[in-house]
N, C-alpha and C positions, 0 to 999 in steps of 0.2 A: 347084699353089699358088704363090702369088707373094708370097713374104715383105717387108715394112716394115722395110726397114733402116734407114733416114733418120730414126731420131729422135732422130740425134746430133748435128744441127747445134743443133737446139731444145730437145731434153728435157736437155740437157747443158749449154747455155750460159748466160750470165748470166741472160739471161731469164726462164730457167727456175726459175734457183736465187729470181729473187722470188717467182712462185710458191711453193714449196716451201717459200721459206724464212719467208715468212709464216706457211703454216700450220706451221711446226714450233714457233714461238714460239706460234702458238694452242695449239696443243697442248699447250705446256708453260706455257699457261696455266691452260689447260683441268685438269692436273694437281693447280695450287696450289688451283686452286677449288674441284674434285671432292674433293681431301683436307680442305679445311673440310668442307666442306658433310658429310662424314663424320665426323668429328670430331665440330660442331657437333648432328647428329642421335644419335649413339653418348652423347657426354657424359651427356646427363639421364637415360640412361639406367643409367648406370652411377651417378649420384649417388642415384637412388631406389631403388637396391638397399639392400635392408636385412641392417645388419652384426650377426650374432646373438650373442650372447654371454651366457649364462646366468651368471657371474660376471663382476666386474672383471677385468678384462687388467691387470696392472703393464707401464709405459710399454714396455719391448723388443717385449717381444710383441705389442703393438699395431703397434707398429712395421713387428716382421715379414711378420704377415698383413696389414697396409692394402698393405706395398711388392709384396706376392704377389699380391693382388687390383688392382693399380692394374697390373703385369707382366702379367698374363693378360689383361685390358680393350686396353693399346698393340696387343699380340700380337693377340688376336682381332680389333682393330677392324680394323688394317692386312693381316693374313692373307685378312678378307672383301673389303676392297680390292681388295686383289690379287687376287685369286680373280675381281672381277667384269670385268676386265679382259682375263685369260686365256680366262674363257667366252666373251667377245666374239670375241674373235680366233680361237679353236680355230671356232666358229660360223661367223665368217666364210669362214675357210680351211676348214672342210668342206665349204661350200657354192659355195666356188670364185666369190664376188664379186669383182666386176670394180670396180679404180679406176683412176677416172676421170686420175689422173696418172700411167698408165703405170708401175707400179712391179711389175704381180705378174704381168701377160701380156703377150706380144708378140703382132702381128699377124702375120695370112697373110690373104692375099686372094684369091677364085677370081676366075676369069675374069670377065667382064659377063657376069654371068644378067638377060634380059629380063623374068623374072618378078619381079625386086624391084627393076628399072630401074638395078641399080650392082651394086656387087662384096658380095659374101657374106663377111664377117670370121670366121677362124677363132681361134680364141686359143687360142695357146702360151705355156703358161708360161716366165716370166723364170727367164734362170739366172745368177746373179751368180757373178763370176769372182774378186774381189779383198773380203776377205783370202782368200778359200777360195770352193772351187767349190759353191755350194750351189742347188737345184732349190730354185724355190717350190711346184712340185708334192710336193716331199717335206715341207717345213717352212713355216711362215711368218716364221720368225726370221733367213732369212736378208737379208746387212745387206752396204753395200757404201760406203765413205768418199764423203762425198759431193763431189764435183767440178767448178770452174767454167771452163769451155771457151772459147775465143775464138768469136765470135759468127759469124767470117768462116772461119779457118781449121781451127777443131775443136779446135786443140789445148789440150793441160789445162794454164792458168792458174792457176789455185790450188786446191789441196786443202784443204777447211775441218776443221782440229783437234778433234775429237772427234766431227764431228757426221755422221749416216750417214742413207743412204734403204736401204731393201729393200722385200719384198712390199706391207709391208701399214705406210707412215709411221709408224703410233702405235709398233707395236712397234718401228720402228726408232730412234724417240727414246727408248724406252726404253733400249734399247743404247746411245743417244749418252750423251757426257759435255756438262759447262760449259767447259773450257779453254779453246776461244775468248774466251768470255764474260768470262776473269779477262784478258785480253789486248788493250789498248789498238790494238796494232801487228794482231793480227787484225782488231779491229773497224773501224779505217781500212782496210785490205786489199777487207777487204766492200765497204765503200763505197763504193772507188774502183771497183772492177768490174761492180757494178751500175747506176753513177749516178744515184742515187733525185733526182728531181728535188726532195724535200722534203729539207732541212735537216735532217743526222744528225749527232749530237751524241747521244750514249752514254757515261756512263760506266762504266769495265767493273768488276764486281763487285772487293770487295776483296782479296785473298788473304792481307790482312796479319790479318782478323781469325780469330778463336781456332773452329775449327770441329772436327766428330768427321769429317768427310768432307774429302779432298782436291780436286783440281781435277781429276780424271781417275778421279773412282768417276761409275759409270755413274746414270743418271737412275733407273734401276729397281731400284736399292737406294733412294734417295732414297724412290721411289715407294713401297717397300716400308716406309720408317719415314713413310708419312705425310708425307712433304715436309717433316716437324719436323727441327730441330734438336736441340732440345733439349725436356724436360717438366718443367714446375714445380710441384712436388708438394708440399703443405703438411697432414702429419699435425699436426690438435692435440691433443693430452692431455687437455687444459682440456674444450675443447669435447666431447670420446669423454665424458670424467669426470659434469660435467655431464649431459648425456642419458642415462648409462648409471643414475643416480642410485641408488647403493647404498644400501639399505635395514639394511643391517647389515654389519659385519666382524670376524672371526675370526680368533686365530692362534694359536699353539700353543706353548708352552713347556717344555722338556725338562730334567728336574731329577728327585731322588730323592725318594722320598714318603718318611715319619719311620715309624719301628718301631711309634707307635702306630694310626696310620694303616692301614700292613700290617696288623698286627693284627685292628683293628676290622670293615678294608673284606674280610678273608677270610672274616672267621665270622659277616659278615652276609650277604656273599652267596654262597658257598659251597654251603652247603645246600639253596637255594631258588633262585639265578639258574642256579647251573651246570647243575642237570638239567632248570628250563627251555630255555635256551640250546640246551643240547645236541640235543634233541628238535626243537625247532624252526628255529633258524638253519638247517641244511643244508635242511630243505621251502622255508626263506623263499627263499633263495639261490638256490635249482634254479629257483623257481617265477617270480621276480626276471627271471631271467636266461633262462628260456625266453620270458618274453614280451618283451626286449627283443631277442633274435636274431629273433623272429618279425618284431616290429617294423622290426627293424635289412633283414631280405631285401623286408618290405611295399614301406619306404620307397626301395634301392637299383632292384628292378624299377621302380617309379614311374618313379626319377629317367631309367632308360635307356630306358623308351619315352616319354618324353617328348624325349628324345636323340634316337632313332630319328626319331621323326615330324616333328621341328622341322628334323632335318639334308634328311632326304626332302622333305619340302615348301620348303624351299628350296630343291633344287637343282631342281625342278619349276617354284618361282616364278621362281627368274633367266632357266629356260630357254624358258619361255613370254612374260618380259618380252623378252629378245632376238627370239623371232621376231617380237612384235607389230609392233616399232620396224623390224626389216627388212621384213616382209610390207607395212607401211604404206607405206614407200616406195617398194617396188617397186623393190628393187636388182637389177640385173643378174648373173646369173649368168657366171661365164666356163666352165663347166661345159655350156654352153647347154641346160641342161636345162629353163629358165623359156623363154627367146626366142632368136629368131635377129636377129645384129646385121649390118647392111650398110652400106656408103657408099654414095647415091645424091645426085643433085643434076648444075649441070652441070659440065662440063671448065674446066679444072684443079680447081675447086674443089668435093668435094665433102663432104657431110655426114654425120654416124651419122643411123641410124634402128632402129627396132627394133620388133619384129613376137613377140609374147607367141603361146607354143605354145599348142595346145589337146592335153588327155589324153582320148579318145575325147570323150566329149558334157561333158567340163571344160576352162575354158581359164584359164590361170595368172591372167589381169587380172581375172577373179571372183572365184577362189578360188586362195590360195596353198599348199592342200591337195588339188589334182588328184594323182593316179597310174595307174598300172596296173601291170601285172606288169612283171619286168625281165625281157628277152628277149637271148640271143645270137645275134648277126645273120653270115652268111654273104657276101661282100662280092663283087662278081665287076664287071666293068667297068660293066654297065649298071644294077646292081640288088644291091639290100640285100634276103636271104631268111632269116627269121627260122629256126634252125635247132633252137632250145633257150630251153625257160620252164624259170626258176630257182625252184621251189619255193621259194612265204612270201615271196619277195623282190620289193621295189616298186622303181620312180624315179617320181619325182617329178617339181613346177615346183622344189623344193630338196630338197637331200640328205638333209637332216637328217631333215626332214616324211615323207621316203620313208621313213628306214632305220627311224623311229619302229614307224609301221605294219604292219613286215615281222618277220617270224618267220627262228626258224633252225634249220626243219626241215631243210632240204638238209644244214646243217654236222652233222648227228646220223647222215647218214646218209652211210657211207662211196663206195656208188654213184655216188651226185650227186655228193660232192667229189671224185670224180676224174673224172666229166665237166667239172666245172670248169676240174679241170689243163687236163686234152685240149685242148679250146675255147678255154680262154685262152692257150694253149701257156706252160703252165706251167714251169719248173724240172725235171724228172723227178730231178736228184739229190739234192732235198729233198722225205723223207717227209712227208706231210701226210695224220696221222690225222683220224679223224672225231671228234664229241664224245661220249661214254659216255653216254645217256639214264639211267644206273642210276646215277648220282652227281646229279642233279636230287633236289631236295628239296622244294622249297617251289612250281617250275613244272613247265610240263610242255616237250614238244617242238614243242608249235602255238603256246605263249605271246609275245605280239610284246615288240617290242623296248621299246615302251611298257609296257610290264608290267615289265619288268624295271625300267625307267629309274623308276618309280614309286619301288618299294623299294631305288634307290642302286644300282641294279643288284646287290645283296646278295642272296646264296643262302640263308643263314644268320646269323643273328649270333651268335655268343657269347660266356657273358658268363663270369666266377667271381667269386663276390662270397665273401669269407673273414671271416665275424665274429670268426674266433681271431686276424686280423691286425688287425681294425679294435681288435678288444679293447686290444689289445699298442699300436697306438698312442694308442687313448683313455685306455688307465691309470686303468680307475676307482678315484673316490677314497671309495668308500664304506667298507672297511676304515677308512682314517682319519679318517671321522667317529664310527665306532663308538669308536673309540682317544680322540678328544675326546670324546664324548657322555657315557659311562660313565662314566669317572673322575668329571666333573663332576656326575654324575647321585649317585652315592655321597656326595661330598659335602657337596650340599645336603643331602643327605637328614641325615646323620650331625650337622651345621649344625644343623639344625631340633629333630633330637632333642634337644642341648646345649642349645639355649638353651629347652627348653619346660622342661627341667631345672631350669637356671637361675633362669626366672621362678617358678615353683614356688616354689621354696629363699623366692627375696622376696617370697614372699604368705606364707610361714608367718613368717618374721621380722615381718613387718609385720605382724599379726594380732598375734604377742605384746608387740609393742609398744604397741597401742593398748591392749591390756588392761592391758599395765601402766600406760600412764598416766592408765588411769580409777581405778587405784586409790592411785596416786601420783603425781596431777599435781601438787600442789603441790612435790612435793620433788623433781620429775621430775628423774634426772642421767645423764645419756647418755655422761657422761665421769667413772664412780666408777676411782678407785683404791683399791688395797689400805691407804693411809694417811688410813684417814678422819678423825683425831683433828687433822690439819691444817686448821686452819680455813679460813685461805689456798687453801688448796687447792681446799677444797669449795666455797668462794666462785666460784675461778674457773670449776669445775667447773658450778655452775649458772647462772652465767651463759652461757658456753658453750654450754648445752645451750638454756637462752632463745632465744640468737642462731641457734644452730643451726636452729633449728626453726621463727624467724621468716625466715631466709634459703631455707630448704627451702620454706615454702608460698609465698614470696613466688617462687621461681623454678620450681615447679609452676604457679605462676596465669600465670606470664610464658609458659612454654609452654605453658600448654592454650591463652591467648588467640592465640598462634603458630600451632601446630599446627588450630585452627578453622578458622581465615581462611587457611590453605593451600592454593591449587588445585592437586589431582587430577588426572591424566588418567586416565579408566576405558576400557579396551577390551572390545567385544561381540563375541561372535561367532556368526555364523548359518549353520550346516550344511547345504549343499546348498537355496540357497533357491528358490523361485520365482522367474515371471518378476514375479509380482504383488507376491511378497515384495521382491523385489530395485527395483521400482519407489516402495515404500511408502520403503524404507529409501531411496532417493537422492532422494526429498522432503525426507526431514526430514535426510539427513547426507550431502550429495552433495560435500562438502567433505575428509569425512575417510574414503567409502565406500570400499573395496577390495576386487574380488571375484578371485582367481586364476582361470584358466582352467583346465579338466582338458587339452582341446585349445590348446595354444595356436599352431597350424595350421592354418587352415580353409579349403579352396577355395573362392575368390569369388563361384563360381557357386550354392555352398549359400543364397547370401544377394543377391545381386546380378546384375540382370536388367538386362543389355544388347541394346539393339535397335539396328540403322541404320534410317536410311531414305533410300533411295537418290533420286539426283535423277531426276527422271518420266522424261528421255530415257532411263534406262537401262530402263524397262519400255515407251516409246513404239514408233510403228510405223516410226521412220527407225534403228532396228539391227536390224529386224528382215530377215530375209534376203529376202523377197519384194521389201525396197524395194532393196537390192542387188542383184539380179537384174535387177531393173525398168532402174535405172541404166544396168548394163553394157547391157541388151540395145538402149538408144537407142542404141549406138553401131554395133550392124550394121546402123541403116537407112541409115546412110550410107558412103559411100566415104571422103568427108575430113574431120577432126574435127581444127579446131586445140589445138595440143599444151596451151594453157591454158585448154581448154574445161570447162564442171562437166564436160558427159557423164564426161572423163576424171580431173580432179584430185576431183571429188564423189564418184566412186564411193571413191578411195582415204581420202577425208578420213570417209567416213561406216564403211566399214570398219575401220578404224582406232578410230572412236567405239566399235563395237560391241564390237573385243576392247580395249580400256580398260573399259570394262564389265563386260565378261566377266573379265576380270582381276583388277578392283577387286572384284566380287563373292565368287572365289576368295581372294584375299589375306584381306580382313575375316571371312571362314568361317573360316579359319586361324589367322587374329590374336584372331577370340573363343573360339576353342578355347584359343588357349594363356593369354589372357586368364581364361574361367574356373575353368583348372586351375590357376592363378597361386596361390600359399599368401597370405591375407593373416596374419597375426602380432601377435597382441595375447596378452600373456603374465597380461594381466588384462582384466577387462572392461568395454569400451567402454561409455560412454553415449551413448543415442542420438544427439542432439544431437553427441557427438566421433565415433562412428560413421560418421555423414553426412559430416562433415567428412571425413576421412578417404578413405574408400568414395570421395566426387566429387573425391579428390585422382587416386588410384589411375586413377580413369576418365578426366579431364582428360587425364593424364600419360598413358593411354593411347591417348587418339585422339590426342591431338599426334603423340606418336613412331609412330604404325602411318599416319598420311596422311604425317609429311613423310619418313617411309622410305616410302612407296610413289609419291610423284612423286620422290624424288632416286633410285631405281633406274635409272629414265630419264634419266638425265644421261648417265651414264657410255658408255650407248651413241649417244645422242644424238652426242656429242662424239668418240666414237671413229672413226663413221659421217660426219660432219665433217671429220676429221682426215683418215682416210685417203683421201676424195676418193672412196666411190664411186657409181657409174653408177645414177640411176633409170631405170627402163624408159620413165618418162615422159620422160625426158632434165629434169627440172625441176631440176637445179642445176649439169650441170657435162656437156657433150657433147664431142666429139671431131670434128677437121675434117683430113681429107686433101686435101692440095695434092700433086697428080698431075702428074707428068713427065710421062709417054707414056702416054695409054690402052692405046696396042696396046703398048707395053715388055713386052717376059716374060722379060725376062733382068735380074736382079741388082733393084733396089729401083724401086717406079714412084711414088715419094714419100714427102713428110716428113707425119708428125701431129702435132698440136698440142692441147692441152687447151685448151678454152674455156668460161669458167663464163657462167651465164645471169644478167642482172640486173632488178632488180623496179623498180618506181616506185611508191611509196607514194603520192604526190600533193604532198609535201613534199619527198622528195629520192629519186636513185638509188642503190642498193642492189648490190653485188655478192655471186653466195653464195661468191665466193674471201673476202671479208673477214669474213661471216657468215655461219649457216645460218637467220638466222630473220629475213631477207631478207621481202618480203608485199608484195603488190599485191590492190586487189579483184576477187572475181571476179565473171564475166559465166557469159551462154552467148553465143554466138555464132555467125554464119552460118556453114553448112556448105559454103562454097564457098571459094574460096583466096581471099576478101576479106578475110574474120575482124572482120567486122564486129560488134560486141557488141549484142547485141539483148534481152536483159531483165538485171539488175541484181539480185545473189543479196543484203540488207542482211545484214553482220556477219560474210559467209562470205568468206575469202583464199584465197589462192595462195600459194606461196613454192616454195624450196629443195627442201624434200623435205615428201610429203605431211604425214606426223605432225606438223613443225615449223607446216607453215598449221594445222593442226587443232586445234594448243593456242592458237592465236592468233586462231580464231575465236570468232564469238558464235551464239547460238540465237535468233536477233533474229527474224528472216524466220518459225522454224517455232512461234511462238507466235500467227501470223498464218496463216489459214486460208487466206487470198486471196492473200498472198504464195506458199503451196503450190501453192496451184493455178494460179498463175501459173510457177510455176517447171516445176510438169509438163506444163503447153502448152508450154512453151518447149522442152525438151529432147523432146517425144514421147514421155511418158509413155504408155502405153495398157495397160499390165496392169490386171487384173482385181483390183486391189488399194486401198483407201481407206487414206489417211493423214491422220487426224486431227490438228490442230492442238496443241502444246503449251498444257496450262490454267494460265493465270498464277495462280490461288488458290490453284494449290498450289508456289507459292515462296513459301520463308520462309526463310533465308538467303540465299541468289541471287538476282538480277536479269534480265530478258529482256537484260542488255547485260553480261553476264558471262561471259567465253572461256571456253572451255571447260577450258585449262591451270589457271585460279584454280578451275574447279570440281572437277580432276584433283587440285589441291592437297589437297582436302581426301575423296582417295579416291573421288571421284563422292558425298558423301552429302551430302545435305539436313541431315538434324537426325539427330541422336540421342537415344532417347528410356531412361532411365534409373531403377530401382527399387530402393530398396534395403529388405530385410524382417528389420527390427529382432528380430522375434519368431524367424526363422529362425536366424540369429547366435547369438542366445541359446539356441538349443536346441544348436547347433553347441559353442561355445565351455564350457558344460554347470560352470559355475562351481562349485567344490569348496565353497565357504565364502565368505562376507561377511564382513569386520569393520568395524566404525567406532571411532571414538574420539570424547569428549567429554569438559568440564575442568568440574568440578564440586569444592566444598567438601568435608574429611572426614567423613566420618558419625562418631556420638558411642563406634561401638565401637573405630574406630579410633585415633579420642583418646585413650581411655581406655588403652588397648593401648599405642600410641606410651608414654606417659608411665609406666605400669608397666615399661617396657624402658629406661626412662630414669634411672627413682628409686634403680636400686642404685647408679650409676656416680656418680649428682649428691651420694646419703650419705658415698658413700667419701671423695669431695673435701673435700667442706665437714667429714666426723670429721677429715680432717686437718690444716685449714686453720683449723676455727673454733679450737681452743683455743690452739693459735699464736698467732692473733691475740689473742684476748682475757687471756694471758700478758704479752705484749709492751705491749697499753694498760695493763693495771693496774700495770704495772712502770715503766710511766712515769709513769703519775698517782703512785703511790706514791712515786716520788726525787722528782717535784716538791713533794707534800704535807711530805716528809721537807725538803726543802729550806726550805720554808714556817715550818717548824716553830723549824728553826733560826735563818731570822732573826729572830723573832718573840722567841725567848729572847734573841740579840743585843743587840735594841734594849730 
């Protein structure tokens, strides 16, 4: 082998660092935007969550739970962040992707082999030296200060303050810091070593303002709060208060009841409550509390396979989102397990190429799910002899796709793992048992690696759910309503008895009254005293009684006319009503109707019938694998196929379509599961009409949030795959150019490499994928000869960067057009035994024939959605306890009558006190003035 020393004049020097140093600012643009665009999709979700609360909260405790729920939301949004970032790169690094800026492999190179016309690339992994010696074969994190070289003589020029390359860029700006960035005197440094011919003028971030981070915390803590600074949180009271809208309040006051009281309230219910109570509270209590622990384990199992399933099909959706986005573009492997890579072209200067394996009758550029068995091969100068098949175990065109499919019977079986030692010339002074088949639980010993990865790779789960601890912190308060209820309940009662007492006493008083004054009204005296022989007296006395009695009817007629014209409010109530009942009543009192729920819990799907329907390409004949096949196979009728030909970008762009498809199909299966099991909550009962409302709030807000988290999952990798620069098999965004010393050199380095990206011409301007990845040119097919002459014209279909990136940027223009198909399959040599039916425009109804495919990704691949909600079902659901209404009506005449006998003792008391007072005090004054009268009359 003849190793590539020489990529130190270039990969190291100014040059280089523009390269690099652009896309590290992509990237950590790419950062601020990917944490929106997270944020942004997370928010509404968290704001439609509904906050339960079966009483008022007083303001702390509101408090405390909103800052608890608002703490768990930062935590979880930024945790799935992070998380989607890590699977990127663990993915990538397992599958030993090759980028394209030289950071994670070194070269070696054989000799000129005549069968690929140039030298055969072998890739070794990079091993950074500085701060620490770290193997990209072992880690992907390893990270190296990044360095700017003199262009002539190699030597290090300036070392940039915080900011680092290694394996794999993305992660290594996660390890970098800003400190440059707060640094004027760096960022002139840059510039003068670069020479950007454009006008740089920067100013460097402040350090004077007030921040929770310093100048030297790393990117990937940033990363990890979401790229915020800060969260502006605004709990209202007002607003909780308002919506929570309490229908009543209670509170409890603690004070000594009076000796008669005691009395009264023991020897009434003593006798009769206590050996009720007795008997029955402990049946209530046992029978209470056994159906709320049954309830309390119903509801905790729910809540944990609901857990289970939503964590498992996650980690299933991100990991099938990653491969689509790598299979689409056909990343190189440095693993060479997909392709073998070589420099051919002529002296000094030659070029990559790359030549896609076949796995017996599979070859990686049709299917990025080829394998066979994994075999241990025997090596001897002229010949590789297979010596050992590793039981259940595959490779693959990638790792991942292999280890999926393979089993791990070998590792159960101690024979095989130490054929393994042997063979791999293992260790010998480290034991290595086999696995115990008799500790399997839930698989067996044949079960593949996809079965495992299904259920989280979980043998088991388990759980302990404790009602004596949920008890202890629930604190039920039913004891203390009995403590209130009771007391209050003896009360009234003792109340009621008193005053029927009462009113009694003044129907017998008032009976002998009127008989007396049928037989003495003339002399009627309401006010005798024991000195009747006072004339004066008796005078006052029947006057008195006169006035008395005209003030009494006249302030009985003033209240009856009072108490008539009084509005009422009457409340009804209707026991377990109909649906029919319950629709009569919110005709006629839909204003003040209230129906409690027994449920007020119902899973959405008891009442609410969700359908997609997907756009036609996803059931058409162009995902279909026969027109795949068809693709690839035009491309062995020939020798030379240029590199931007359909045969070659068409197969990846239509692949690609097929697992978006397949994808969007899996997610929405997922998404209406968790969507039917979803609890909706109405703690009374909706009417139809708010129902509806409601029901197409709930579904809105769910297809929003399940399409724009199913096209931003594809960001993250999109950008990472960007970032870190690497290698399509098609070479479509970024290849590699060896400039050659010596052909025949075989001692020490026989030249330098150089990254060189590919650029597009849109028809309006040029395009590079170093400054972008979504870079598009139209595509053609073209002659098969090294003219590359474009010969028919695909409408609406691109090229670009990397395939996925043309694919969201194309249209379905051409396959709604019969003649354009069939123009496109004379053009490439179509000749399989397969028809491809034109797209039918009648069945777009949101979409357009001039609609990318990305705007249709937008929205999950669906067409329409078709929606039902079953009013009647709800109501059987929700199974309302009771109806009431209220209405304000005039007293009725028993009422009156009642009022006003409750009224007449208290208005006699008054007026026996007040009338002879008064009429004492007038005749005492008429009398001095008559007396006064008198005298001057004698006077004069």
């Amino acid at each position: 082998m003849i190793p590539l020393c020489e990529r130190s004049k270039t990969a190291y020097s100014a040059l280089y660092f523009r390269v690099i140093g652009s896309l590290i600012f992509q990237i950590l643009s790419s950062f601020c935007r990917l944490a929106q665009d997270s944020i942004n999709s997370s928010l509404p979700k968290f704001y439609s969550t509904r906050f339960i609360s079966n009483e008022l909260m007083y303001q702390e405790l509101l408090n405390n739970q909103s800052q608890s729920s608002i703490d768990l939301y930062i935590q979880t949004t930024a945790e799935n962040f992070a998380y989607s970032f890590n699977s990127i790169r663990d993915t990538a690094f397992g599958n030993g992707l090759v980028s394209g800026l030289l950071t994670n492999f070194d070269f070696e190179i054989t000799q000129y082999i005549p069968l690929f016309s140039g030298h055969r690339v072998i890739y070794k992994p990079t091993i950074y030296k500085q701060p620490y010696t770290c193997d990209c074969s072992v880690t992907p994190t390893c990270i190296s200060p990044i360095e700017i070289h003199d262009n002539i003589t190699g030597d290090v020029v300036f070392i940039v303050p915080g900011l680092y390359k290694g394996c794999l860029l993305v992660e290594a700006v996660r390890q970098s810091n800003l400190q440059c960035l707060y640094s004027q005197a760096c960022l002139e440094q840059i510039n003068q070593f670069i020479q950007s011919s454009i006008s740089f003028h920067v100013t460097p971030l402040n350090v004077s303002i007030l921040s929770r981070y310093n100048i030297t915390t790393n990117i990937n803590e940033l990363l990890g709060n979401l790229m915020t600074e800060s969260w502006i949180k605004n709990i209202s009271y007002s607003s909780y208060y308002y919506e929570c809208k309490p229908s009543q309040c209670t509170y409890t006051k603690v004070g000594k009841n009076n000796a008669i009281y005691i009395v009264t309230a023991l020897l009434g219910l003593f006798g009769g409550l206590y050996k009720t109570l007795y008997l029955l509270v402990p049946i209530l209590i046992k029978t209470i509390r056994r159906r709320r622990e049954k309830l309390f384990y119903e509801k905790v199992q729910h809540f944990i396979m609901e857990f289970i399933q939503s964590t498992t099909k996650m980690l299933s959706y991100d990991w099938n989102s990653i491969r689509l986005v790598f299979h689409s573009n056909m990343i190189v492997s440095g693993l060479n397990t997909d392709s073998v890579t070589y420099f051919q072209g002529t002296y000094p200067s030659l070029e990559l190429a790359v030549l896609l394996l076949p796995y017996e009758t599979c070859r990686c550029f049709s299917s990025a799910m080829c394998s066979m068995n994994a075999l241990i091969f025997f090596y001897n100068s002229t010949n590789a002899l297979p010596i050992y098949t590793i039981p259940g175990f595959y490779i693959g065109c990638y790792i991942d796709d292999a280890v999926r499919i393979s089993t791990l019977e070998c590792y159960f079986n101690q024979s095989c793992v130490d054929l393994l030692k042997l063979y791999l010339n293992y260790s010998k002074s480290f034991e290595t048992k086999s696995l115990n088949p008799n500790d399997i639980k839930t698989y067996n010993v044949t079960s593949t690696i996809n079965d495992l990865f299904k259920n989280a790779i979980v043998e088991q789960w388990l759980s302990n759910n404790s009602y004596k601890n949920y008890y202890e912190k629930c604190r039920s308060t039913s004891l203390k309503v009995l403590r209130i209820v009771v007391p209050f309940l003896v009360r009234s009662l003792r109340h009621r008895r008193n005053l029927q007492d009462s009113q009694l006493h003044r129907l017998i008083r008032l009976r002998h009254l009127m008989q007396k004054a049928i037989h003495s009204i003339r002399y009627l005296n309401l006010f005798r005293s024991d000195n009747v022989d006072n004339e004066y007296r008796h005078r006052n006395q029947l006057i008195s009684t006169r006035l008395f009695i005209c003030l009494l009817l006249l302030s009985m007629i003033i209240l009856l006319i009072y108490t008539s014209q009084v509005s009422v409010t009457h409340i009804i109530t209707i026991d377990q009503p109909s649906l029919e009942d319950y629709s009569s009543l919110y005709e006629k009192h839909s204003k003040t109707l209230v129906c409690p729920c027994l449920n007020i819990g119902i899973d959405q799907e008891k009442f609410i019938t969700l359908i997609p329907i997907f756009h036609q390409v996803c059931q058409s004949d162009f995902i279909d694998a026969r027109w795949l096949i068809g693709i690839a196979n035009t491309i062995d009728q020939h020798f030379y196929i240029y590199n931007r030909d359909f045969r070659l970008r068409g197969y990846s762009t239509f692949s690609a379509l097929a697992s978006v498809c397949s994808l969007a199909k899996i997610n929405i299966f997922n998404a209406l599961i968790d969507f039917n099991s979803s609890t909706f909550i109405s703690n009374t009962l909706f009417s139809e009409s708010r129902l509806l409302i409601q029901a197409n709030a709930s579904i809105d807000f769910y297809i929003t949030s399940m399409s724009y988290s199913f096209s931003r999952s594809f960001g993250i990798i999109r950008d990472t795959i960007q970032g870190n620069g690497f290698i399509s098999s098609i070479l479509s965004s970024i290849t590699l150019r060896l400039i050659t010393n010596n052909k025949t050199n075989t001692n020490g380095s026989i030249g330098s490499i150089n990254p060189r990206y590919k650029t597009y011409d849109n028809g309006i301007d040029i395009c590079s994928c170093h400054d972008s990845a979504i870079c598009i040119e139209q595509q053609y097919v073209h002659t098969v000869d090294n003219t590359n002459v474009p010969i028919y014209k695909i409408p609406g279909m691109v090229i670009g960067c990397y395939g996925f990136e043309a694919m969201l940027q194309s249209n379905l223009f051409c396959f709604f057009n019969q003649t354009c198909i069939d123009g496109l399959r004379t053009a490439i040599g179509f000749y399989e035994n397969f028809s491809t039916q034109a797209l039918d425009l009648s069945k777009l109804i949101y979409f357009d024939i001039n609609s990318t495919i990305g705007s249709i990704m937008d929205k999950a691949m669906i067409e329409k959605w078709t929606s039902k909600v079953n009013y009647t079902n709800y109501y059987d659901q929700c199974r309302p306890i009771y109806c009431k209404y209220t209405y304000v009506n005039k007293n009725d005449v028993i009422y009156i009558f009642t009022t006003l006998f409750a009224l007449i003792g208290g208005l006699v008391s008054i007026l026996q006190l007040l009338v002879p007072c008064f009429v004492k005090l007038i005749r005492k004054m008429i009398r001095k003035w008559q007396q006064r009268r008198v005298a001057t009359n004698i006077d004069n």
